[in-house]
C-alpha positions as CSV (number, residue, x, y, z in Angstrom):
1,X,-14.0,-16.6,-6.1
2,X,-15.9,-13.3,-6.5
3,X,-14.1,-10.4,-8.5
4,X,-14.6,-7.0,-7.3
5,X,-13.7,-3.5,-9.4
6,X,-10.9,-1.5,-7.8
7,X,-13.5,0.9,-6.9
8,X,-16.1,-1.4,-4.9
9,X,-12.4,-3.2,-3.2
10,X,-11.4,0.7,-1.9
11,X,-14.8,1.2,-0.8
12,X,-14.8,-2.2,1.4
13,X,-11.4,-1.7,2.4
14,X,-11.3,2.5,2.6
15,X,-8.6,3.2,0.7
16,X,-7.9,5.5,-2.0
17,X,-7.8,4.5,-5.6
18,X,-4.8,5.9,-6.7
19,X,-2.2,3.9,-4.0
20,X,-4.1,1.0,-4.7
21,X,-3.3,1.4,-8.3
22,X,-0.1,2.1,-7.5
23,X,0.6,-0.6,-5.2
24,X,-0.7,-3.0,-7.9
25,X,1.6,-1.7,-10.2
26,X,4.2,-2.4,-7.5
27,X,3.3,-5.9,-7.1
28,X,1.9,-5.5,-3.4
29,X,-1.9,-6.1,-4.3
30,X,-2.5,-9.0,-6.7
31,X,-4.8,-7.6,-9.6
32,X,-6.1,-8.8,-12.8
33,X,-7.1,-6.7,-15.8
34,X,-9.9,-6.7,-17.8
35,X,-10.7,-4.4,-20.7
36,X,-9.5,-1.0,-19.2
37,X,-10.8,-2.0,-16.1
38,X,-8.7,-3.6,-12.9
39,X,-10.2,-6.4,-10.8
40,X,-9.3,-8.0,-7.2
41,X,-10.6,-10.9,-5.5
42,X,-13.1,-10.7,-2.8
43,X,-11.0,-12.3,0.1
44,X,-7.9,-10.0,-1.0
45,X,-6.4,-8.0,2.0
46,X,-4.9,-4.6,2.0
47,X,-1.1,-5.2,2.7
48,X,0.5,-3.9,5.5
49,X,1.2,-0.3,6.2
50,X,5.4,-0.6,6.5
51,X,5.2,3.6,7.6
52,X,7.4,4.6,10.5
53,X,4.8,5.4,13.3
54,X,7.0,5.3,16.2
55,X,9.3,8.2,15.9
56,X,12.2,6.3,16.4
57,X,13.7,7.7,12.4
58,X,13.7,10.8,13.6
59,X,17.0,10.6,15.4
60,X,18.9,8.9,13.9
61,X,20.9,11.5,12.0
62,X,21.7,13.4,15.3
63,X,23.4,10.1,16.1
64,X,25.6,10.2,13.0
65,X,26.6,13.7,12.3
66,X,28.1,14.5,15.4
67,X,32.0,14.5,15.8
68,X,33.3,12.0,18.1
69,X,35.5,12.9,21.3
């Protein structure tokens, strides 16, 4: 198993530094430190992206606040 720095695992898998730090901290990414310095497996994948792409939040107060009849 080949250990990569956080730096050369965002450059591989373009993705910013500070999320993946985060997500580490969050338990998403699995992560081992060393010294100062965080290290991730070679094979480890980015997890998914869980944003809301389809639109399909943006009405759902409309739904809610409106009196019945």
């Amino acid at each position: 198993m080949e250990l990569l720095s956080l730096s050369e695992w965002c450059a591989i898998h373009k993705k910013d530094p500070g999320n993946v730090r985060r997500l580490i901290q969050q338990g998403r990414i699995p992560a081992q430190k060393i010294g100062n310095q965080w290290v991730i497996a070679s094979d480890t994948l980015p997890p998914a992206d869980r944003r809301i792409k389809s639109g399909k939040y943006k009405n759902w107060r409309k739904s809610s606040t409106q009196p019945e009849e």
